[in-house]
C-alpha positions as CSV (number, residue, x, y, z in Angstrom):
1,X,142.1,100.5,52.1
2,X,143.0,103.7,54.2
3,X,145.3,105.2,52.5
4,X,142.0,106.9,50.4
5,X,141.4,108.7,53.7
6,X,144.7,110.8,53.4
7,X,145.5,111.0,49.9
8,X,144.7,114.1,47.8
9,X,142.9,112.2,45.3
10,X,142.0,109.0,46.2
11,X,141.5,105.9,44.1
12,X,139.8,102.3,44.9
13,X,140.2,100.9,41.6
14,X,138.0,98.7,39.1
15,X,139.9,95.3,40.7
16,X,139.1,96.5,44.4
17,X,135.5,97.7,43.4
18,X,134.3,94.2,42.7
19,X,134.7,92.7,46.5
20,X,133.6,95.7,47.7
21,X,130.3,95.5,45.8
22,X,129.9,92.4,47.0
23,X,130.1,93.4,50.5
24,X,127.8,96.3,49.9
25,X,124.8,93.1,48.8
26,X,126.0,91.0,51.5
27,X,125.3,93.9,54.3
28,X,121.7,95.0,52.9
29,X,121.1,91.7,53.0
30,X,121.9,91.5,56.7
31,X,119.8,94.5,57.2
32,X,116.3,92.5,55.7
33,X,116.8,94.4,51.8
34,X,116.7,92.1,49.3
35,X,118.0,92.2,45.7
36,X,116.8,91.2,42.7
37,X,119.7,90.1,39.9
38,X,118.2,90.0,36.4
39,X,115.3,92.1,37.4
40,X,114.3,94.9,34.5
41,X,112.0,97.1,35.9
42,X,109.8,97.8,32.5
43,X,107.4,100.4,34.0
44,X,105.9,102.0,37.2
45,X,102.4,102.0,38.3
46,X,100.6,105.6,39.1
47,X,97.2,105.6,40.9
48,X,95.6,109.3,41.3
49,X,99.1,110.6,40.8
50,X,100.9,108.5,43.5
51,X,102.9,105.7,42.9
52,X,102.1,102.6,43.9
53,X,104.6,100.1,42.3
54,X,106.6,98.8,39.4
55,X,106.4,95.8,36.5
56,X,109.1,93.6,36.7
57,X,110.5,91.2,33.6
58,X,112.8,88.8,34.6
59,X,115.7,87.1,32.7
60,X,118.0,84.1,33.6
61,X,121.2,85.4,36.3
62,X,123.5,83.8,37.7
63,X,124.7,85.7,41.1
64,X,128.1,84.8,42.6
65,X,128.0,85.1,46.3
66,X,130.7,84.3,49.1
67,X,133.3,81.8,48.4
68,X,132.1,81.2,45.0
69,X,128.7,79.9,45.9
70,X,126.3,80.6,42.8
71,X,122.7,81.5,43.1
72,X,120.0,81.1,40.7
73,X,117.6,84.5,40.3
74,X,114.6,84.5,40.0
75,X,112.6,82.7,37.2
76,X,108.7,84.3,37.5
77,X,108.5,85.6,34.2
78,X,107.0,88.8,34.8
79,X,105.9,90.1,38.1
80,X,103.9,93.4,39.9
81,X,105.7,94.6,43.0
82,X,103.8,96.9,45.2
83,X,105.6,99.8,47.0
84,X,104.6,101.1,50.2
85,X,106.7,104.1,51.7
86,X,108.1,105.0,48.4
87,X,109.9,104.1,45.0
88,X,113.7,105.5,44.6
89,X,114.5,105.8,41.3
90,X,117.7,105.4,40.5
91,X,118.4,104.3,37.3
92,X,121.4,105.5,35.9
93,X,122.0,107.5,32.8
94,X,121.6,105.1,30.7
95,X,118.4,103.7,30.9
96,X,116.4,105.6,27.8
97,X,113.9,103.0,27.0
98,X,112.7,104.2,30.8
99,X,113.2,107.7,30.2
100,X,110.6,107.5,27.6
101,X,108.7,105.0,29.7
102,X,108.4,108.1,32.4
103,X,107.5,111.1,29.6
104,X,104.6,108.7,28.2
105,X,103.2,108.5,31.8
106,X,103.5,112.3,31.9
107,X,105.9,112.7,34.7
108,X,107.9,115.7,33.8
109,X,111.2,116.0,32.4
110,X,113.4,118.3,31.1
111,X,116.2,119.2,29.1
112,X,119.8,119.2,30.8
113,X,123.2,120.3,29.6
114,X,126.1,117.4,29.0
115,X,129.2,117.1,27.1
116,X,130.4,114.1,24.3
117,X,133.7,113.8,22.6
118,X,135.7,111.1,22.7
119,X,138.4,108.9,24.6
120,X,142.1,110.0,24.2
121,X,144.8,107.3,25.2
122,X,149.1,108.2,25.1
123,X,151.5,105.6,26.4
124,X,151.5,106.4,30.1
125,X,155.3,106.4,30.0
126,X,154.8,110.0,27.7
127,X,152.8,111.4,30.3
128,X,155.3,110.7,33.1
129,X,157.7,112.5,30.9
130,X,155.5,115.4,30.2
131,X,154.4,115.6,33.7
132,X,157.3,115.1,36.0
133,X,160.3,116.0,33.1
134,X,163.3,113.9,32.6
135,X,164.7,114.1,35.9
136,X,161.9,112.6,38.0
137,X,159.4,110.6,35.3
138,X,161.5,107.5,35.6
139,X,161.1,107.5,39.4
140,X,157.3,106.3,38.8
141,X,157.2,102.7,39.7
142,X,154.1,101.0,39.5
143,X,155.6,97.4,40.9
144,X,154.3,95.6,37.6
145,X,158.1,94.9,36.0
146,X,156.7,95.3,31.8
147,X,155.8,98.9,32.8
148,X,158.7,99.5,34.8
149,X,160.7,98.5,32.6
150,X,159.1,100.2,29.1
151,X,159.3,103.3,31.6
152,X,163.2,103.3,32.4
153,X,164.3,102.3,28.5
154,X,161.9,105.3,27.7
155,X,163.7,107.8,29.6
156,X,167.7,106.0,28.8
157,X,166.5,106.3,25.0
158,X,165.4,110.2,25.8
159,X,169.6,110.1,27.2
160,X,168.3,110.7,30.7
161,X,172.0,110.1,32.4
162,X,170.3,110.5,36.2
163,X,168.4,107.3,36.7
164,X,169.9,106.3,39.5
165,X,170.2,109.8,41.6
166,X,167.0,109.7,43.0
167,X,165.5,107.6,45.8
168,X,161.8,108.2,45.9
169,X,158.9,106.9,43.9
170,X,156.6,109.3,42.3
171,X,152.8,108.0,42.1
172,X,151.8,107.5,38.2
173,X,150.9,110.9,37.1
174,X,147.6,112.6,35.7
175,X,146.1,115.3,34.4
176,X,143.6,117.7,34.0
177,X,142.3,120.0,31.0
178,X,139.9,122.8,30.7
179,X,139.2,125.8,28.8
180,X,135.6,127.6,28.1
181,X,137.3,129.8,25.4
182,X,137.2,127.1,22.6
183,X,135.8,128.5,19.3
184,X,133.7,127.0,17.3
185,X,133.3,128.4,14.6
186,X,130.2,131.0,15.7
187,X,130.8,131.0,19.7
188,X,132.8,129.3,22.5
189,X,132.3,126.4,24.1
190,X,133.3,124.5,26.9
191,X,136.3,121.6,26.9
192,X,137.6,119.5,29.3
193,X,139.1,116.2,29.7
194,X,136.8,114.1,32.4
195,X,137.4,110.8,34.3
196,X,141.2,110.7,33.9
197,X,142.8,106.9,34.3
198,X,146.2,107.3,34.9
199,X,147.7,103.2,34.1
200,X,144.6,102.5,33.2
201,X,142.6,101.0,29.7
202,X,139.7,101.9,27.3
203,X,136.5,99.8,27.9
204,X,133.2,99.5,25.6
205,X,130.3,101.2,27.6
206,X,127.4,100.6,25.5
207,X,124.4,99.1,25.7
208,X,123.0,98.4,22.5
209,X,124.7,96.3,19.8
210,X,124.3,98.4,17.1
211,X,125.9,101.2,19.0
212,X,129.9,101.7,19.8
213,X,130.3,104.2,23.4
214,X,133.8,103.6,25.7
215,X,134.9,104.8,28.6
216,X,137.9,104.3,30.8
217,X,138.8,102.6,34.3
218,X,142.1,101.8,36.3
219,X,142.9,99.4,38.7
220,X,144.1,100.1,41.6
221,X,147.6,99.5,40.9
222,X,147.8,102.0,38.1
223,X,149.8,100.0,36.7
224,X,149.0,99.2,32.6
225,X,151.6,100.8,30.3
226,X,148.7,103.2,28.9
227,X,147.2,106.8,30.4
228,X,143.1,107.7,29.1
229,X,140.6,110.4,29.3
230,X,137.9,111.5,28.1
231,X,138.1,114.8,26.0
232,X,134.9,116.4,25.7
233,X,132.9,119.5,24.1
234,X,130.0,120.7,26.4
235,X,126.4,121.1,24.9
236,X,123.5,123.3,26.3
237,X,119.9,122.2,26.8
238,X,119.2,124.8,23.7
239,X,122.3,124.0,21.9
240,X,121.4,124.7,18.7
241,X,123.5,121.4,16.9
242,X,120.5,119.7,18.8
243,X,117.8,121.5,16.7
244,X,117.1,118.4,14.2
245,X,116.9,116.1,17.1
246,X,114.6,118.8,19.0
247,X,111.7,118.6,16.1
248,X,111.5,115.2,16.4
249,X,112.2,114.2,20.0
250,X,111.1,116.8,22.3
251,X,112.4,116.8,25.5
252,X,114.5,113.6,24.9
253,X,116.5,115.1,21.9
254,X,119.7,114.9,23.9
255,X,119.3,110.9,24.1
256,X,118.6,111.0,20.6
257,X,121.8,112.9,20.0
258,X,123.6,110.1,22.1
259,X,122.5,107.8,20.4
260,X,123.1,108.8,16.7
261,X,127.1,109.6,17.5
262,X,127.0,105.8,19.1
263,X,125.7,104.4,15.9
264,X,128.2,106.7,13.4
265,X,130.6,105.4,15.6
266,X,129.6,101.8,15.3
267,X,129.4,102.1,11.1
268,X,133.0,103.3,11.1
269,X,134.4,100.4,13.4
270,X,132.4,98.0,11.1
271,X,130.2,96.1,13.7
272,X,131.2,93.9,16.8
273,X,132.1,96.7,19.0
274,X,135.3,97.3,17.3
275,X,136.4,101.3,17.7
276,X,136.9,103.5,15.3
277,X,140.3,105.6,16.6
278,X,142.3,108.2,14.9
279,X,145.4,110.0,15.6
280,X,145.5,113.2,17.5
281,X,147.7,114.9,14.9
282,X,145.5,113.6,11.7
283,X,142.1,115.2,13.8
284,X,143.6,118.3,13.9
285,X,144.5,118.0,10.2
286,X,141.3,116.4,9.1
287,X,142.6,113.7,7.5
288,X,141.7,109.4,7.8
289,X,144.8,107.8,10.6
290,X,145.5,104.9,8.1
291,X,147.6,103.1,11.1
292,X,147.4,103.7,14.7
293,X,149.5,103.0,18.0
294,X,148.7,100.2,20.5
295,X,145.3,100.6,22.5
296,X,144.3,99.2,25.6
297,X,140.7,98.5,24.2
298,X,140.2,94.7,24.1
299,X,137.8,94.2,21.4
300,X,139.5,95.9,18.7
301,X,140.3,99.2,16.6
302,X,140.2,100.4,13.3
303,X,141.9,103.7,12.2
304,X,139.4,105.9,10.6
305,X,138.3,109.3,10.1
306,X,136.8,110.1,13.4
307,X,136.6,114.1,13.0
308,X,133.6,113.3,10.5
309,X,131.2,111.8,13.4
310,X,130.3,114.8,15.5
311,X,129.0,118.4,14.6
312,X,131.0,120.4,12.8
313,X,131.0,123.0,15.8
314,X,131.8,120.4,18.3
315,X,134.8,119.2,16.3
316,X,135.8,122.7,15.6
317,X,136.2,123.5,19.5
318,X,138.0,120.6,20.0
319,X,140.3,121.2,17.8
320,X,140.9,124.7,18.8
321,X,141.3,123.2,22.6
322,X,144.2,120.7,21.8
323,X,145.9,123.2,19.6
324,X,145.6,126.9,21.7
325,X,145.1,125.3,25.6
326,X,145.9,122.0,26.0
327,X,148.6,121.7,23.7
328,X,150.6,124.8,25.5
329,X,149.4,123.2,29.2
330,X,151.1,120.1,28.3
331,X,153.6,120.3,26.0
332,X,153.5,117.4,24.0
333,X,150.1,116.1,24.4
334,X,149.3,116.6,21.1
335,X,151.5,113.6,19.1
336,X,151.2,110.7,16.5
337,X,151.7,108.3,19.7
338,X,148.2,110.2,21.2
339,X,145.0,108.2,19.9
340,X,141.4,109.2,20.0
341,X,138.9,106.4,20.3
342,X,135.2,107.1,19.4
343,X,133.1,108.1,21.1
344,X,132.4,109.2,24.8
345,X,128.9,110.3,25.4
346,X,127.5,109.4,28.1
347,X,129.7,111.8,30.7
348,X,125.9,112.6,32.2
349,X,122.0,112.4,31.2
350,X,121.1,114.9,28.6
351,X,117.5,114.5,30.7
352,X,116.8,115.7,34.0
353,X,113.7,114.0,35.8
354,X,112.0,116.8,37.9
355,X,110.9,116.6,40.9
356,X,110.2,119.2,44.4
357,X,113.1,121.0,45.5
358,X,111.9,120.0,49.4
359,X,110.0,116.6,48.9
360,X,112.8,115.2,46.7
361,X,109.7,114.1,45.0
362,X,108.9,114.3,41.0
363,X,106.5,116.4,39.3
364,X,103.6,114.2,38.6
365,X,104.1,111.2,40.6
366,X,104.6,111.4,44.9
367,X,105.6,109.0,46.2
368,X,108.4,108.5,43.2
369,X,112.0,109.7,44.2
370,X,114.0,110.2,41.5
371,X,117.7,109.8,42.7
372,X,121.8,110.2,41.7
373,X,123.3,110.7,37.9
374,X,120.5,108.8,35.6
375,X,118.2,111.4,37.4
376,X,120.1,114.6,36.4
377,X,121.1,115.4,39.8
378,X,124.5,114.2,39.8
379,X,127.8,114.5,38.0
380,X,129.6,111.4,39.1
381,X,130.4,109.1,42.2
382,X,130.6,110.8,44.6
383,X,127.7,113.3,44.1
384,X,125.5,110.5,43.0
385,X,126.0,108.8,46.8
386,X,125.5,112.2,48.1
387,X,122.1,112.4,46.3
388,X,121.6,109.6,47.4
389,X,121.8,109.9,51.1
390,X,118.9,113.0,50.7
391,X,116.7,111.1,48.9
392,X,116.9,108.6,52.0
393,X,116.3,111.9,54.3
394,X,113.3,113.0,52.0
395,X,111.4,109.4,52.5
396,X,112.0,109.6,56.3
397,X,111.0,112.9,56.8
398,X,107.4,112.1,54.5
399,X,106.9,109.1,56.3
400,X,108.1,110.2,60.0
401,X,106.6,113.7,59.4
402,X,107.3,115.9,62.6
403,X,108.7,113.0,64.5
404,X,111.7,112.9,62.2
405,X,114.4,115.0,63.1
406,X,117.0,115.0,60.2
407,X,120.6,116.0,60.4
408,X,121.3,117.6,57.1
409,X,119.5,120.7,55.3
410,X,117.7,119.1,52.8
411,X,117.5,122.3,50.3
412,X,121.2,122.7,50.8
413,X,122.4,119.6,49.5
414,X,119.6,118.6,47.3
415,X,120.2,121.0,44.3
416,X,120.9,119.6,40.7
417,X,124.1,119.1,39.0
């Protein structure tokens, strides 16, 4: 769509994304690439410190192509695919079973900084109200009547008497939340809210079953009657809450870390996915939510005591954010009708995978081009395609040498996030 070429901050939506992806396979495969749907790469192959290729395990997929046509993939089993010209690794941040697959082959990583908290969801209609006032939040018109409609009886039950004096539409507000003043108890820490979805819903993110993580999406409408974030507390390579997890994990203490909050997470939902949420006003008071307001997450909530799952200094800083910055920034944010679902930790990797600051290749393996977020050298979309785009400059300019003449400054945009 080209409106996303003018606006300030431009959204495709979750709805749009899907045909887009779609045409994205379609035009690598018109290019000779070739894509591999229910392909797990299990492990990569390193002769004399170069690497040569990757194990493959396959498992039944069922591809949908153009006009609904399905295709099969592949049924080999396992497989050995030999690389020549280079590997890009780009896994995402979720991968661990790889991450430790790479630190037993003795390619370097390291600890990164990253940030877990949870989900926060308010009826949308109550962040029209805080974010436009009474006079303009029932000018936001998404087109989908329910919504509209919740919206206006919102504002006439508020006694808004000026419905009807304004002619434009406002887009469906968001918003944005920082502070690096939150106390914790012993020091300050960074909070922010993170991947805002204005009309949007909660989703389940994880990817082990005995593990509960969300996130959020919109479509690209905007136009469900609820308003997410994440709200999350920042946590330092050498934090010291990661010490336990430091002892016995190493370098990969951070996925540990992850990974515990998931599973506390999944004990107090009680299995199948189901979220534990609480209210925003019984976090700050430490108590159990015993009922909660409508959610957007499909699979189901149960109100619990969610301030018990993370850190005491994490949970501490959080609270002092809602209460001293975000609460004053946006009067109104905190409320009974404002629900926290746990929990959001995978807003980056915890890991970084090294590798030469002008080769774009890792420590321990050339040839190997570790790439985007799961690497550690994004922080989202954007940055991730960005990365991206340099890695594809660094396997040119090794393979072309002199003869490749590249148009961006490889050390310039090739730095970690």
């Amino acid at each position: 769509t080209e409106k996303i070429l003018m606006e300030g901050a431009p959204h495709l939506g979750t709805d749009k994304l899907v045909g887009i992806m779609k045409n994205i396979r379609l035009a690598i495969r018109d290019q000779g690439g070739e894509i591999l749907f229910g392909a797990k790469v299990t492990d990569v192959l390193i002769e004399n410190g170069t690497a040569s290729g990757v194990k493959v395990s396959y498992s039944k997929a069922v591809e949908r192509g153009p006009e609904g046509a399905v295709r099969m993939g592949p049924q080999k089993g396992e497989e050995t695919i030999m690389a020549e010209g280079g590997i890009v690794l780009a896994t995402g941040h979720s991968a661990r079973d790889f991450y430790e697959t790479l630190h037993g082959k003795g390619i370097q990583l390291e600890a990164k900084g990253f940030a877990a908290g949870f989900r926060v969801e308010h009826p949308q209609r109550l962040i029209n109200e805080i974010q436009y006032g009474h006079e303009w939040g029932p000018t936001v018109i998404t087109g989908k009547r329910p919504t509209d409609s919740l919206n206006i009886d919102y504002f006439k039950n508020l006694g808004a008497d000026n419905l009807k004096k304004h002619r434009g539409i406002l887009p469906v507000p968001s918003y944005r939340l920082a502070t690096d003043k939150a106390y914790d108890g012993m020091d300050y820490r960074g909070v922010y809210s993170f991947c805002m979805c204005p009309g949007g819903q909660i989703v389940q993110a994880s990817t082990d079953s005995d593990c509960v993580c969300v996130n959020g999406m919109s479509y690209s409408r905007r136009d469900s009657i609820w308003a997410n974030s994440a709200l999350v507390v920042t946590i330092a390579p050498d934090d010291p809450i990661l010490d336990s997890y430091r002892e016995e994990h190493g370098v990969l203490a951070g996925i540990a870390f992850q990974r515990d909050m998931e599973q506390r997470a999944a004990m107090l939902g009680g299995g199948n996915f189901t979220v534990p949420v609480q209210r925003l006003t019984d976090f700050l008071a430490g108590r159990s939510s015993e009922s909660a307001p409508s959610s957007s997450y499909r699979l189901g909530i149960k109100p619990a005591a969610c301030h018990e799952i993370y850190p005491k200094p994490m949970t501490n800083a959080l609270r002092d954010a809602l209460t001293n910055y975000f609460n004053k920034q946006l009067p109104g944010f905190v409320c009974d009708e404002g629900l926290l679902h746990a929990v959001e930790t995978r807003t980056s990797s915890p890991v970084r995978i090294t590798r030469n600051s002008k080769t774009l290749q890792a420590i321990g393996a050339k040839g190997l081009y570790p790439s985007g977020e799961g690497a550690g050298f994004a922080g989202g979309i954007v940055s991730a395609a960005v990365d991206g785009i340099c890695v594809a400059e660094g396997i040119l300019q090794n393979i072309l040498g002199e003869n490749y003449n590249s148009k961006l400054s490889l050390t310039k945009h090739s730095k970690s996030v």
